[in-house]
LUMTORPA-632570 format. One record per residue (C-alpha): residue in three letters; z negated, x negated, y. Coordinates in Angstrom, 2 decimals. Example, Ala and Ser with C-alpha at 12.3 -4.5 7.8 and 13.67 -1.06 7.14 Angstrom:
pt residu ALA&z -7.80&x -12.30&y -4.50
pt residu SER&z -7.14&x -13.67&y -1.06
***
This chain:
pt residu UNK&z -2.39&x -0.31&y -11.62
pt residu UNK&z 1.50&x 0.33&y -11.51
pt residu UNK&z 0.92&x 3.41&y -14.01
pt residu UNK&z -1.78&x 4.69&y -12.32
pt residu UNK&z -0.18&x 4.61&y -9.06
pt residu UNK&z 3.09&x 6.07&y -10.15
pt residu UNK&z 0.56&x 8.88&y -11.75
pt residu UNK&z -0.77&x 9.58&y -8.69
pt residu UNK&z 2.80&x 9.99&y -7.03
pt residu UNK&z 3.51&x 12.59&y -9.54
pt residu UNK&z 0.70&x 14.17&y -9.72
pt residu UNK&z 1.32&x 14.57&y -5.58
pt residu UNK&z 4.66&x 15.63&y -5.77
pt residu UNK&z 4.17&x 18.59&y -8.46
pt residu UNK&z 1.40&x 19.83&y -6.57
pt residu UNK&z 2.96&x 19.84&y -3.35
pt residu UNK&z 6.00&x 21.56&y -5.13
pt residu UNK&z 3.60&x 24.24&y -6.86
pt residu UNK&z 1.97&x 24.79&y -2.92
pt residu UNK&z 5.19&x 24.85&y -1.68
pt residu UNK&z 6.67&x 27.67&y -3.93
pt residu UNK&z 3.51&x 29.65&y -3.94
pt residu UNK&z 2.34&x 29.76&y -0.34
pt residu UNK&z 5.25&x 28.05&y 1.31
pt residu UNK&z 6.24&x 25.00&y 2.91
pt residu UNK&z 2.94&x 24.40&y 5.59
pt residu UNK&z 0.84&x 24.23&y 2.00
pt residu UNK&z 3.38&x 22.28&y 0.42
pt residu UNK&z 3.96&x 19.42&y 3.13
pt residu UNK&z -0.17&x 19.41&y 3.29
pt residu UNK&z -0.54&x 18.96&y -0.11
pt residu UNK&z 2.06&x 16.14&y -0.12
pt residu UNK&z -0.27&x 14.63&y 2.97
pt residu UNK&z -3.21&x 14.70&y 1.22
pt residu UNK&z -1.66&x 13.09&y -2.03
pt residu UNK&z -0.22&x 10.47&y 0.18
pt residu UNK&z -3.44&x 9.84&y 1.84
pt residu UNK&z -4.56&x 9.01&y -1.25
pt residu UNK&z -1.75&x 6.78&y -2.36
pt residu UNK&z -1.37&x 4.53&y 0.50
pt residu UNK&z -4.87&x 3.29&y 0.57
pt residu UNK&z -4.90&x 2.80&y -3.18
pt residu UNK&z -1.33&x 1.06&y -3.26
pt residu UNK&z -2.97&x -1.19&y -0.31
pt residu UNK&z -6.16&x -2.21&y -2.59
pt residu UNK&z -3.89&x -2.26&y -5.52
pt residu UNK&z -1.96&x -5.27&y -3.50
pt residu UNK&z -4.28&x -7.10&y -2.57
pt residu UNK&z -5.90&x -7.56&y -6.09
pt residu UNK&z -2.47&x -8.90&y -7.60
pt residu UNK&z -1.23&x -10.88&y -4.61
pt residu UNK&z -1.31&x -14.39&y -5.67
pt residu UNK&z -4.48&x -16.25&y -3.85
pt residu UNK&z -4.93&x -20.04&y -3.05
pt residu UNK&z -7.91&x -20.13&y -4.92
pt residu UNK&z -7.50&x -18.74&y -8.51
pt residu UNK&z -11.41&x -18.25&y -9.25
pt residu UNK&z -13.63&x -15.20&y -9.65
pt residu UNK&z -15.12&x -15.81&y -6.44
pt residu UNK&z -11.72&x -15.34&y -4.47
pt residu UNK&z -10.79&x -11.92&y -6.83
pt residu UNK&z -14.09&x -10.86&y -6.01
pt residu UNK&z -13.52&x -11.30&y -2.15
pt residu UNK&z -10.19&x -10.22&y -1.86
pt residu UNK&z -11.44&x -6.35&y -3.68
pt residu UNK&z -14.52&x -6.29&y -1.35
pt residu UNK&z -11.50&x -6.90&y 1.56
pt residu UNK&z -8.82&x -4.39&y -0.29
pt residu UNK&z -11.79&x -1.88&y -0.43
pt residu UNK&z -12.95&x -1.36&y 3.10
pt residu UNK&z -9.43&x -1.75&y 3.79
pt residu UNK&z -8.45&x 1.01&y 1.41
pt residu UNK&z -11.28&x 3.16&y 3.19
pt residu UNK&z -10.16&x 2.05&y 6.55
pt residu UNK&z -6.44&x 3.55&y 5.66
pt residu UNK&z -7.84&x 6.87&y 4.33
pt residu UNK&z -10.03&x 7.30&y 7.70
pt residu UNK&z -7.10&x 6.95&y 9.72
pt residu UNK&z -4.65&x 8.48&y 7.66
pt residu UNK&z -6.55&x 11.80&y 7.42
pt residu UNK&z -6.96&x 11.05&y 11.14
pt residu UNK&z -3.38&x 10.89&y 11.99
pt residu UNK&z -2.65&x 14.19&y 10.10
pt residu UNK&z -5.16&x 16.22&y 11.73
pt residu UNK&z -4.20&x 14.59&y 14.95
pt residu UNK&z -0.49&x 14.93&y 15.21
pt residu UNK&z 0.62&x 17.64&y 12.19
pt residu UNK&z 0.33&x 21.35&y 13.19
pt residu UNK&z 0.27&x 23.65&y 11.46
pt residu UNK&z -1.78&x 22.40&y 8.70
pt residu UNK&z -3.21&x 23.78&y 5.59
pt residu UNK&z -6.49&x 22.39&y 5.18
pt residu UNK&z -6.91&x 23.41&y 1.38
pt residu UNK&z -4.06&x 22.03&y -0.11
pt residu UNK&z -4.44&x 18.87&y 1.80
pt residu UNK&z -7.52&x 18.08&y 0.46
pt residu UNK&z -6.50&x 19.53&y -3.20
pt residu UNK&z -3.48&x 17.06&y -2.79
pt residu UNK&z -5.91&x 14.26&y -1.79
pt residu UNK&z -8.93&x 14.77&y -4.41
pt residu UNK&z -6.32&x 15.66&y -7.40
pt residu UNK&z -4.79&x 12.43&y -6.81
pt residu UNK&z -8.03&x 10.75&y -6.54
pt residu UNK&z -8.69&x 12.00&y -10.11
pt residu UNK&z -5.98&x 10.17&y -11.24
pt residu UNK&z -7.66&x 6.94&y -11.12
pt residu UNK&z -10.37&x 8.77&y -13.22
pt residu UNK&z -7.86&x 9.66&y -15.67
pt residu UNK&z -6.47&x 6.23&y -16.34
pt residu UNK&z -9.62&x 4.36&y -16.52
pt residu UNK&z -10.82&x 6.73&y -19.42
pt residu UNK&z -7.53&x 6.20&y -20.96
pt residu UNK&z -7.34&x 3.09&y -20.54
pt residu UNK&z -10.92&x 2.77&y -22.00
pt residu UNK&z -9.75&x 4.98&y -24.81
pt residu UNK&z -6.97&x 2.54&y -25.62
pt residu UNK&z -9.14&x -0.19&y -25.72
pt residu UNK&z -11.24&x 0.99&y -28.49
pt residu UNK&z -8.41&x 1.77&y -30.32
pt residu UNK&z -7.19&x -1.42&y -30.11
pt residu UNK&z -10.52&x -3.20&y -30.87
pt residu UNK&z -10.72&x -0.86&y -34.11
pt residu UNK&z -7.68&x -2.05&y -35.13
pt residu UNK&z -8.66&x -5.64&y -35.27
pt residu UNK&z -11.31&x -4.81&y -37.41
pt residu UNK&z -14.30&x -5.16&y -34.50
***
């Protein structure tokens, strides 16, 4: 979850860079919005699966993702609330290019992780 959420900060920050140099600094700070839109919600559901819980079982992981989910879509509702609320001007294009690029991220690192996987279950002969 770590790498994937570092990814996702990077990913954010070189795009907002790139939108930033090439069609100046209302593109790049929406970009950077829209990445951190993103990253909040998914640091947020990322906590509350590894947060240490009373009950150890499946039943309590199981409840605590349901919970970090509709929080996680609670955040991103409000967060893309608050920036169209309060920050003018705003570059609606590169905030949602921020937002869905680092929503691909999590894409990314499940097939890699899923790659890795199989390469490690070849390796044990299986």
């Amino acid at each position: 979850m770590l790498k994937v959420l570092a990814g996702q900060c990077g990913v954010g920050a070189v795009l907002a860079a790139a939108f930033w140099l090439l069609d100046g600094p209302v593109a790049g700070y929406s970009a950077l919005l829209g990445a951190l839109t993103c990253v909040i919600p998914n640091a947020f559901l990322a906590l509350r699966l590894v947060v240490p819980r009373r009950d150890p079982g499946a039943r309590a992981l199981l409840q605590a993702a349901y919970i970090g989910e509709l929080g996680k879509l609670a955040l991103t509702v409000l967060l893309f609330s608050i920036v169209f609320a309060l920050v003018r001007p705003l570059a609606p294009i590169p905030l949602f290019t921020g937002f869905i690029a680092t929503q691909l991220v999590v894409i990314v690192g499940l097939v890699l992780r899923d790659k890795q996987d199989g390469v490690m279950s070849n390796n044990n002969g299986e």
